[in-house]
C-alpha positions, -999 to 999 in steps of 0.1 A, spaced: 277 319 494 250 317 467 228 302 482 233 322 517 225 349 496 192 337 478 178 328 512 185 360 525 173 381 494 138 361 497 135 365 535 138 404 532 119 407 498 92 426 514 119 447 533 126 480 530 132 498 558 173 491 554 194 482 527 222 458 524 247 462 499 279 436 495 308 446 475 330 414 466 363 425 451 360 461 455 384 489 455 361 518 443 387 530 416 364 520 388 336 535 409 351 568 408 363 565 370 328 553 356 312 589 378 342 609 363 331 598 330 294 605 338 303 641 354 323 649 319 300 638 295 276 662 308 298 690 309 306 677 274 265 675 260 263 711 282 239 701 307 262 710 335 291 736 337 321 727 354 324 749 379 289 732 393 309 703 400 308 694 442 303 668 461 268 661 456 268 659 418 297 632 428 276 614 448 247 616 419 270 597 397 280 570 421 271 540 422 249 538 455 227 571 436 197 549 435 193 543 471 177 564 493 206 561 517 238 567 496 257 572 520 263 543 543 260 538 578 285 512 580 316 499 556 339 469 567 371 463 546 385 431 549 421 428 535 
């Protein structure tokens, strides 16, 4: 699989039009703990009240908030 990926990663290294993202092992609990933990640290420091808390400052603290895209087009679970 390592090497699957490598090839692909330096085909598309020039690519940015789409993004791939593969999640092995993932069940998006620790996801959502590490962003609740994120969220409340701010409301701790003051830099954000908690009634200002919705679905996009969610999405801030997720793990996809450095793509462009955060939200994806397409999710396949296996299991």
């Amino acid at each position: 699989i390592n090497e699957v990926l490598k090839k692909l990663d330096d085909a598309t290294k020039n690519y940015d039009k789409h993004y791939l993202n593969i999640a092995i092992a993932y069940g998006g609990q620790n996801e959502l703990v590490d962003a609740v933990k994120k969220i409340a640290l701010r409301i701790k420091d003051g830099s954000i009240d908690i009634n200002d808390i919705n679905k996009d400052v969610i999405e801030a603290n997720l793990y996809t908030a450095h793509l462009p895209q955060q939200s994806p087009d397409l999710i396949l679970r296996t299991s």
